[in-house]
C-alpha positions as CSV (number, residue, x, y, z in Angstrom):
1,X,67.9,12.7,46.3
2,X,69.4,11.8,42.7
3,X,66.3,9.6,41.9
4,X,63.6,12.3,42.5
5,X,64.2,14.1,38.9
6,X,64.0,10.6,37.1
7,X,60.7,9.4,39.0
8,X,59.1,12.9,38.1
9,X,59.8,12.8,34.5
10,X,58.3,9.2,34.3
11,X,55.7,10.6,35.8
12,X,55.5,13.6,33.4
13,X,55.5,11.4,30.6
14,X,52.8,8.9,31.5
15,X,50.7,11.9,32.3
16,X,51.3,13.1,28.4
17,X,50.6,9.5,27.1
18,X,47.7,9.2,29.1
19,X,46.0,13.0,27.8
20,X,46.8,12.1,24.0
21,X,44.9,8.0,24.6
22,X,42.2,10.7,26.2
23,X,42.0,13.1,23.3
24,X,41.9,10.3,20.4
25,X,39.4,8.3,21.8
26,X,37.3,11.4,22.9
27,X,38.1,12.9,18.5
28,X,38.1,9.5,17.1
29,X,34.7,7.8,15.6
30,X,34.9,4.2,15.0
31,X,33.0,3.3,11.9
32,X,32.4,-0.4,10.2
33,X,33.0,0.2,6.6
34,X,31.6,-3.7,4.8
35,X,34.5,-3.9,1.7
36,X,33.0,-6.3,-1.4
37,X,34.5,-9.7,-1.5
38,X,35.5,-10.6,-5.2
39,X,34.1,-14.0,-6.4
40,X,35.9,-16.8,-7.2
41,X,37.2,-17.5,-10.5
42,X,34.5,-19.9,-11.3
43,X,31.8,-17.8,-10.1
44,X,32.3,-15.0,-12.1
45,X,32.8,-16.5,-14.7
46,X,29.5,-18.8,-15.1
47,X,27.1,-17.1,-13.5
48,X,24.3,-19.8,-14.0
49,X,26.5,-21.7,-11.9
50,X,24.6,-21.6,-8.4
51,X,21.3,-22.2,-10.5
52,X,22.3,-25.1,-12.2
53,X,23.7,-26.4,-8.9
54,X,20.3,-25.5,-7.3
55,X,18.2,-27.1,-9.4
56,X,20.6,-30.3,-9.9
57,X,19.7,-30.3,-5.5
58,X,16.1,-30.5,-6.4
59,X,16.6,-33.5,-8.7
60,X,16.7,-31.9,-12.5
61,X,19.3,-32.1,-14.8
62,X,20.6,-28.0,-15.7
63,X,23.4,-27.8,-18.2
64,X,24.2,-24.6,-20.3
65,X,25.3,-24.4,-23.8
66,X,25.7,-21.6,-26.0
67,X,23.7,-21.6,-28.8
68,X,20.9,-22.7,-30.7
69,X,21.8,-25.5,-33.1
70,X,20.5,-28.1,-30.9
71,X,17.5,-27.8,-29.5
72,X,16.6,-29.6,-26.4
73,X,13.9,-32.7,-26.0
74,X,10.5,-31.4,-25.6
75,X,10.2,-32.6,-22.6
76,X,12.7,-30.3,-21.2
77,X,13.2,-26.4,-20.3
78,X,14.8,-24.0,-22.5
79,X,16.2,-20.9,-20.6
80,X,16.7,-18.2,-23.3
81,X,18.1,-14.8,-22.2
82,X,20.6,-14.4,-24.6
83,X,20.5,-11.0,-26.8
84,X,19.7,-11.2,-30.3
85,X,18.6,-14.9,-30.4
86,X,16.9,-14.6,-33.4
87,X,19.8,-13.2,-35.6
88,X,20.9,-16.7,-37.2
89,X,18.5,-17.8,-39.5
90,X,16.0,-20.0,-39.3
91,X,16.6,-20.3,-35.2
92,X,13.1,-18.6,-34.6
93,X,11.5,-21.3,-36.7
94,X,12.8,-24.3,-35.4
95,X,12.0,-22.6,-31.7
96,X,8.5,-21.8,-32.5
97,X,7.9,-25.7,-33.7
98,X,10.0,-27.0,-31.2
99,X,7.8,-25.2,-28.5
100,X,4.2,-26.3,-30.4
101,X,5.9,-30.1,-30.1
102,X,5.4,-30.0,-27.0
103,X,8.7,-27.7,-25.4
104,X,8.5,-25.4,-22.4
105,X,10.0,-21.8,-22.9
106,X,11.2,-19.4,-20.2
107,X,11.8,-16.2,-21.8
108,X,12.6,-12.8,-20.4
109,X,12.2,-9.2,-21.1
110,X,15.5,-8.7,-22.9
111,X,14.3,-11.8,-25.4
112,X,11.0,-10.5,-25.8
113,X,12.6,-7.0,-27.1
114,X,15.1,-8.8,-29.2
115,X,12.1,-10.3,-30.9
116,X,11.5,-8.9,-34.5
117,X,9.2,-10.1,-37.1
118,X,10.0,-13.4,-37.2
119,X,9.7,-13.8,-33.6
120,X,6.0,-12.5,-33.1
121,X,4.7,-16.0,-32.5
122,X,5.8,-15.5,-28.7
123,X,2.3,-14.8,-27.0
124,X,3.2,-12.3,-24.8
125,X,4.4,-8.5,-25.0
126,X,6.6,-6.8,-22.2
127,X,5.0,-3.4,-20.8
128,X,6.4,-0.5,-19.6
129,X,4.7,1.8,-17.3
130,X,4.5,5.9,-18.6
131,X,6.5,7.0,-16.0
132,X,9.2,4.6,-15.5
133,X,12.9,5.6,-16.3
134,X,14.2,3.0,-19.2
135,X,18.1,4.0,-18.5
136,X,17.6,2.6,-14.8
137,X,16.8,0.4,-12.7
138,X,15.3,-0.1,-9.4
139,X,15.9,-2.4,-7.1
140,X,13.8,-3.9,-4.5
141,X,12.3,-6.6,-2.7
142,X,8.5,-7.2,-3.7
143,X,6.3,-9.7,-2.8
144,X,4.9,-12.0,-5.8
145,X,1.5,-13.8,-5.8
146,X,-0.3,-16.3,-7.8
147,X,-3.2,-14.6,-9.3
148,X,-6.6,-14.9,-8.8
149,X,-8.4,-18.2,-10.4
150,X,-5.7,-18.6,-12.4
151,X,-2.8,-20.4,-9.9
152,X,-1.5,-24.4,-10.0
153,X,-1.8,-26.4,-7.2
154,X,1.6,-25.8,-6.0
155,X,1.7,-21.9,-6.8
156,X,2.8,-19.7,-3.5
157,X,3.5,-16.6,-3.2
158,X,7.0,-15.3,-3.5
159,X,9.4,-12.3,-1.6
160,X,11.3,-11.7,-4.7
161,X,14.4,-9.2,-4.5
162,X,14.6,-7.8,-8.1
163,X,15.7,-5.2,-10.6
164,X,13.6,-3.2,-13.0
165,X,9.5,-2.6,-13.0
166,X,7.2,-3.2,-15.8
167,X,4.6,-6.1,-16.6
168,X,3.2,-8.2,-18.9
169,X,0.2,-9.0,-21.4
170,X,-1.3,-11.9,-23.2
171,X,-0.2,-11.4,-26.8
172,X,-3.6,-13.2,-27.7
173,X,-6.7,-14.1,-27.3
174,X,-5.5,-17.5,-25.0
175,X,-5.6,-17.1,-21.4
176,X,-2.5,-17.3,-18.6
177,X,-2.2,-20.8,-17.3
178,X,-0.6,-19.2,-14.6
179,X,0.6,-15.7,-13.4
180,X,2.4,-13.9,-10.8
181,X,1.3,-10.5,-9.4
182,X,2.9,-7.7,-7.5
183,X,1.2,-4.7,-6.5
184,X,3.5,-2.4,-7.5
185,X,3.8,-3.3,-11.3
186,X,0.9,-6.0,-11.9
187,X,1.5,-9.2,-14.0
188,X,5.1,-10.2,-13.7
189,X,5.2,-13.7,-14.7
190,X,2.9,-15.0,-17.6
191,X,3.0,-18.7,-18.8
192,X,0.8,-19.2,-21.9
193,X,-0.2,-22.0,-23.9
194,X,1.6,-22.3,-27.4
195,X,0.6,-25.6,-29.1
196,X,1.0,-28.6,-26.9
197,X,4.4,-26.6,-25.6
198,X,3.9,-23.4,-22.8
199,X,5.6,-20.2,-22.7
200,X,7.0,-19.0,-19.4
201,X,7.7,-15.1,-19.5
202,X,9.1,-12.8,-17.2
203,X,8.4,-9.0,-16.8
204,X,12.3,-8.3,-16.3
205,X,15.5,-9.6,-17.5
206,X,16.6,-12.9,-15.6
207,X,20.6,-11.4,-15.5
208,X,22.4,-14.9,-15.0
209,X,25.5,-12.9,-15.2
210,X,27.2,-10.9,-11.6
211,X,27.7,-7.8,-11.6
212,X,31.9,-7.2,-10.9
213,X,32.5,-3.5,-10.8
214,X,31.2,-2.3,-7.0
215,X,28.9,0.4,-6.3
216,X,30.2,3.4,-4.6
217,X,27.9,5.6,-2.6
218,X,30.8,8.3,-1.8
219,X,34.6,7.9,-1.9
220,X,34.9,5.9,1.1
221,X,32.1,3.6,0.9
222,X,32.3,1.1,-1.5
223,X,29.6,-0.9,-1.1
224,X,29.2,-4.5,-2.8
225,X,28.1,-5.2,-6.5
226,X,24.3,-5.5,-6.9
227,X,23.1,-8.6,-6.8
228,X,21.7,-9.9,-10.2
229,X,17.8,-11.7,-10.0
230,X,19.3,-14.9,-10.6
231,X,23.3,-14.6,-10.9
232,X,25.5,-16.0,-8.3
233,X,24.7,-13.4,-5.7
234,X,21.4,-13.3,-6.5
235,X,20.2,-16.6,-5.9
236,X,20.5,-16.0,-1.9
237,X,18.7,-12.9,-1.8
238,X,14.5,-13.3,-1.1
239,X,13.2,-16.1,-2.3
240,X,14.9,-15.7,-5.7
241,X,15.9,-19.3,-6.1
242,X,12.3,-20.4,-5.1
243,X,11.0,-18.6,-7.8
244,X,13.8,-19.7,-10.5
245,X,12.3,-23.3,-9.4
246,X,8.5,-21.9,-10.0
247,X,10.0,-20.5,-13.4
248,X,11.2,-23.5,-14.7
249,X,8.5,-26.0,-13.5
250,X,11.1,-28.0,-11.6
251,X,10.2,-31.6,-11.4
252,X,12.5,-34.3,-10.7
253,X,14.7,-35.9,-13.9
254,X,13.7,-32.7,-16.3
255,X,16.0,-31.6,-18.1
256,X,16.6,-27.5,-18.1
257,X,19.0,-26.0,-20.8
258,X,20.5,-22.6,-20.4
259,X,21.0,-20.4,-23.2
260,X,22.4,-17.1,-21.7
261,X,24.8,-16.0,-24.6
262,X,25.2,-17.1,-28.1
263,X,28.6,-17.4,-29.3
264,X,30.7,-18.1,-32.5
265,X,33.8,-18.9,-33.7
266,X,35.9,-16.7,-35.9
267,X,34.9,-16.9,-39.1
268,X,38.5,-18.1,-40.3
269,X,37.9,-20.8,-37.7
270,X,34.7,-21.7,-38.7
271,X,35.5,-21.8,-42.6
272,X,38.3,-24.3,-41.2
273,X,36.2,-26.5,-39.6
274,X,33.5,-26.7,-42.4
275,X,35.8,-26.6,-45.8
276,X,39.5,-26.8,-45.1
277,X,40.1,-28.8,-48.2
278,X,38.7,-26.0,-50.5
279,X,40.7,-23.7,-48.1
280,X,43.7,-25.8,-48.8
281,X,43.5,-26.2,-52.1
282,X,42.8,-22.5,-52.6
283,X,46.0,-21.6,-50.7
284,X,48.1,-23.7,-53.2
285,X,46.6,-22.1,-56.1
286,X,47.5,-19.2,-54.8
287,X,51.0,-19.8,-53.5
288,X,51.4,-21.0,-57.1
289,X,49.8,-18.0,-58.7
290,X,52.0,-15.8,-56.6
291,X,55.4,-18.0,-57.9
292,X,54.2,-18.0,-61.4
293,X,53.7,-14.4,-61.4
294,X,56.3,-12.9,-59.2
295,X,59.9,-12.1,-59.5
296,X,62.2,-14.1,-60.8
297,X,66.4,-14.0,-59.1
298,X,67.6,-14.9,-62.9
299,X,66.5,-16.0,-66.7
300,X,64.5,-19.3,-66.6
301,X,67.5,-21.1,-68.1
302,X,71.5,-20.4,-68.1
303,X,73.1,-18.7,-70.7
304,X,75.9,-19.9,-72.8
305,X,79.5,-19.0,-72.5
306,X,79.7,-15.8,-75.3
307,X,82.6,-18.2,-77.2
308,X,80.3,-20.5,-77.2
309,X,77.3,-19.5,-79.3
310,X,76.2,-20.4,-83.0
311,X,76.4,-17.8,-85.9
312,X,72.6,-18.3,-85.7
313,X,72.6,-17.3,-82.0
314,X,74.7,-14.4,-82.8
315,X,72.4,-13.1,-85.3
316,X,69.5,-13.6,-83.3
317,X,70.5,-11.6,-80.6
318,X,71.7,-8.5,-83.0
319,X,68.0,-8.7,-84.7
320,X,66.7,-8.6,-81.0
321,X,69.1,-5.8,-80.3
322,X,67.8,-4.0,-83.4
323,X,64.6,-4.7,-82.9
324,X,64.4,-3.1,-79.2
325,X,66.8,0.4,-79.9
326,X,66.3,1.0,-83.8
327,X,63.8,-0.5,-85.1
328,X,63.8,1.1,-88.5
329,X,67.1,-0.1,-89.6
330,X,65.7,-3.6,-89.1
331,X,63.1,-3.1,-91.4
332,X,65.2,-1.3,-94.0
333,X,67.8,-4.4,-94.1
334,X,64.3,-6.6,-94.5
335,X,63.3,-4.5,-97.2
336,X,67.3,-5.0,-98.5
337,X,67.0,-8.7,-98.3
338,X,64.0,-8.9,-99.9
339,X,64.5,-6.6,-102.8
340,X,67.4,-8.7,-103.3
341,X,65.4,-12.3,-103.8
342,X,62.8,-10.5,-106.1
343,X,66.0,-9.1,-108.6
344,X,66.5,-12.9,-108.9
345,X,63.0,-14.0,-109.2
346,X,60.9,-10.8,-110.4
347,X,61.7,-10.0,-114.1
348,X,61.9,-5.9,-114.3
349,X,62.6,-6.0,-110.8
350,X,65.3,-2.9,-110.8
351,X,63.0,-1.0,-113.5
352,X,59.9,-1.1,-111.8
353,X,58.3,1.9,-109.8
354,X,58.0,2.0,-106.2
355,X,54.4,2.1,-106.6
356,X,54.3,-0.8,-108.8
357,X,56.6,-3.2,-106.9
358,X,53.7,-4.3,-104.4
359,X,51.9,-6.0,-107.2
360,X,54.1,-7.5,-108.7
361,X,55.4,-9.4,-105.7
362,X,51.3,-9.8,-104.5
363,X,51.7,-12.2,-108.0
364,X,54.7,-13.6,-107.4
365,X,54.1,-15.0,-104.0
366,X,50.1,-14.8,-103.3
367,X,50.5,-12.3,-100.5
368,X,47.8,-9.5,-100.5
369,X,48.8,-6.5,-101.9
370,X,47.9,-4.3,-99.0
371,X,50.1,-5.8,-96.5
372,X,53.0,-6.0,-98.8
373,X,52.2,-1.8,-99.6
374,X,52.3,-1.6,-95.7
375,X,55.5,-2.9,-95.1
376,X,57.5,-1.8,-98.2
377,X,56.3,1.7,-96.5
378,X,58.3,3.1,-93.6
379,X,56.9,2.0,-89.7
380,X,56.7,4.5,-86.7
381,X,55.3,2.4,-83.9
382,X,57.8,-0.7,-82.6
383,X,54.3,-2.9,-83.6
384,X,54.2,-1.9,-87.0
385,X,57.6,-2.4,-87.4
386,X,57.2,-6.3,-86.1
387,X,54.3,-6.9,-88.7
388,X,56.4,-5.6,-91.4
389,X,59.0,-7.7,-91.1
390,X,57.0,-10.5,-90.8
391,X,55.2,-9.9,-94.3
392,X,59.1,-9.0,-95.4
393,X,60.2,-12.8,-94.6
394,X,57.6,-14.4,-96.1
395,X,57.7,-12.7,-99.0
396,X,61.0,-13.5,-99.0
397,X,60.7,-17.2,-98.2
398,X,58.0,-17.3,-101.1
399,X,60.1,-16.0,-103.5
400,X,63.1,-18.1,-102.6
401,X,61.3,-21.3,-103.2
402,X,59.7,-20.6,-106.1
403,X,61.0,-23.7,-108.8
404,X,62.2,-21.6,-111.7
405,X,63.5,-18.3,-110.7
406,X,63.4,-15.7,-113.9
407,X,67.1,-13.8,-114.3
408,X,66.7,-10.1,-114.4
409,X,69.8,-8.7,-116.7
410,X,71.6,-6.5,-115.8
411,X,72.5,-4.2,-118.5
């Protein structure tokens, strides 16, 4: 009798477990949400990577530099997607000849709008239809076919999953040698003769480079990043890398160069690398400037012991003293000093005017009589004061060593 209770409250509580299982699987929808898987490290961060690998399978040799100061072989592919290729100077030069030598030139549309003036000698132009949005685009899988009359031997057609619409236009009078139509947008692919080299465009922009930030249709579905035409992603969608192969007129040991980006080093860096002796030198002279010119912790050399200095010293300093706080008691014991020598040497010295004394010592020593006016006269500015005492000494000096002094009297 005791274990009726327990065996009805298991049973109870299966019953309750087995209602809620009921209830969420009868509420509960089951949905497959596909999460994007980031790429590796290497992946995103070369995203010619699978293309290079892809046409190294087919027997070329792909490498990827960035920039323009060496050109490949003619014999080789240049792919040029990087933005503003044409900014260094002389690059669009060199490109144009290296291309009528004899080079092959796949170009895209973000090259062709990058070229300015200079860059005109590509012979096709990128068109846009009237009613196509330039801030987006569109992606979708088209099919691509050799056109009429005009296709190689080994042209095919192509299902080619790619971004963007617009198409392209002979720049010229020369015709296509061959060309790749879609029916939604017309001539995507153009390759025109240029010299003895060729010029390979195409109507959108090549986009080597994976996108890494995800789409996201509502707040729940993330969806993966869009696949680029040729990026890492891209090269497995459609026949995308069939196509890359068309574009670059893959043929067993040609070389294919990929410029995607064009990069430079600081310029600090770069000033290194091509003058660090004039940068090194230039850093001494100015360390040495800087020394010369700055502060100094004390006088250039010791000064004596104050018991220790001459009479001369002594006398020195007080004119210095004089010279910096009352300058006009230097000059007037000058003018004392000197009035003494001409008593001894100037006869009439003590009778003469004040306005008479500069000539007479302008005849007894050769100074002109100006100066010696100037600095009998009484200075105001500290520079004055310097140039008449230096017209006051030597008119001392000249009086002192003249041979036969005349004795005034002095009744």
């Amino acid at each position: 009798m005791t274990r009726r209770p327990e065996i009805l409250v298991r049973l109870l509580l299966a019953l309750g477990a087995a209602g809620v299982i009921a209830w969420l699987v009868m509420n509960t929808e089951w949905v497959d949400i596909e999460t994007p898987r980031p790429l590796p490290e290497e992946l995103r961060k070369d995203g010619t990577l699978l293309a290079r690998e892809y046409l190294q399978m087919l027997g070329l040799k792909a490498r990827r530099v960035d920039d323009l100061i060496e050109l490949p072989p003619t014999s080789a592919t240049l792919v040029l997607t990087a933005g503003y290729w044409n900014l260094i100077d002389g690059s669009s030069r060199r490109l144009q000849r290296w291309v009528q030598d004899g080079g092959h030139l796949l170009v895209d549309a973000r090259a062709l709008l990058a070229a300015d003036d200079e860059a005109k000698w590509l012979p096709l132009r990128r068109v846009r239809p009237p009613d196509a949005d330039p801030t987006r685009s569109r992606e979708g899988c088209r099919v691509l076919k050799p056109h009429a009359g005009l296709a190689q031997a080994e042209a095919v057609g192509y299902v080619a999953c790619l971004f963007g619409r617009s198409k392209l236009i002979p720049a010229g009078d020369a015709m296509p040698t061959w060309q790749l139509d879609s029916e939604e947008h017309g001539a995507e692919v153009l390759r025109m003769p240029l010299g003895q080299g060729r010029v390979t465009g195409f109507a959108e922009g090549l986009n080597f480079e994976d996108a890494a930030v995800p789409f996201v249709i509502d707040a729940n579905q993330p969806v993966a990043p869009p696949p680029r035409n040729f990026g890492n992603r891209g090269m497995v969608a459609g026949d995308n890398a069939a196509l890359l192969a068309a574009l670059v007129d893959a043929r067993p040991g040609r070389e294919v160069w990929f410029v995607t980006r064009i990069e430079r080093p600081p310029l600090p860096l770069w000033l290194w690398q091509q003058a660090w002796p004039a940068l090194a030198l230039a850093a001494v002279a100015l360390l040495l400037a800087l020394w010369r010119n700055g502060s100094r912790f004390g006088p250039l050399q010791q000064e004596p012991p104050p018991e220790r200095r001459s009479l001369a010293a002594q006398i020195r300093a007080s004119a210095d003293f004089l010279f910096r706080h009352q300058p006009a008691a230097l000059q007037a014991m000058a003018r004392r000093a000197l009035d003494e020598a001409a008593a001894q040497q100037v006869a009439g010295w003590r009778r003469l005017k004040p306005a008479e004394r500069p000539a007479a010592l302008a005849r007894a020593t050769g100074l002109p009589e100006a100066r010696l006016a100037v600095a009998l006269a009484e200075a105001t500015a500290r520079s004055e004061v310097a140039d008449a005492l230096a017209v006051l000494e030597s008119a001392r000096r000249a009086l002192l060593n003249q041979p036969e002094p005349a004795v005034e009297s002095n009744r």
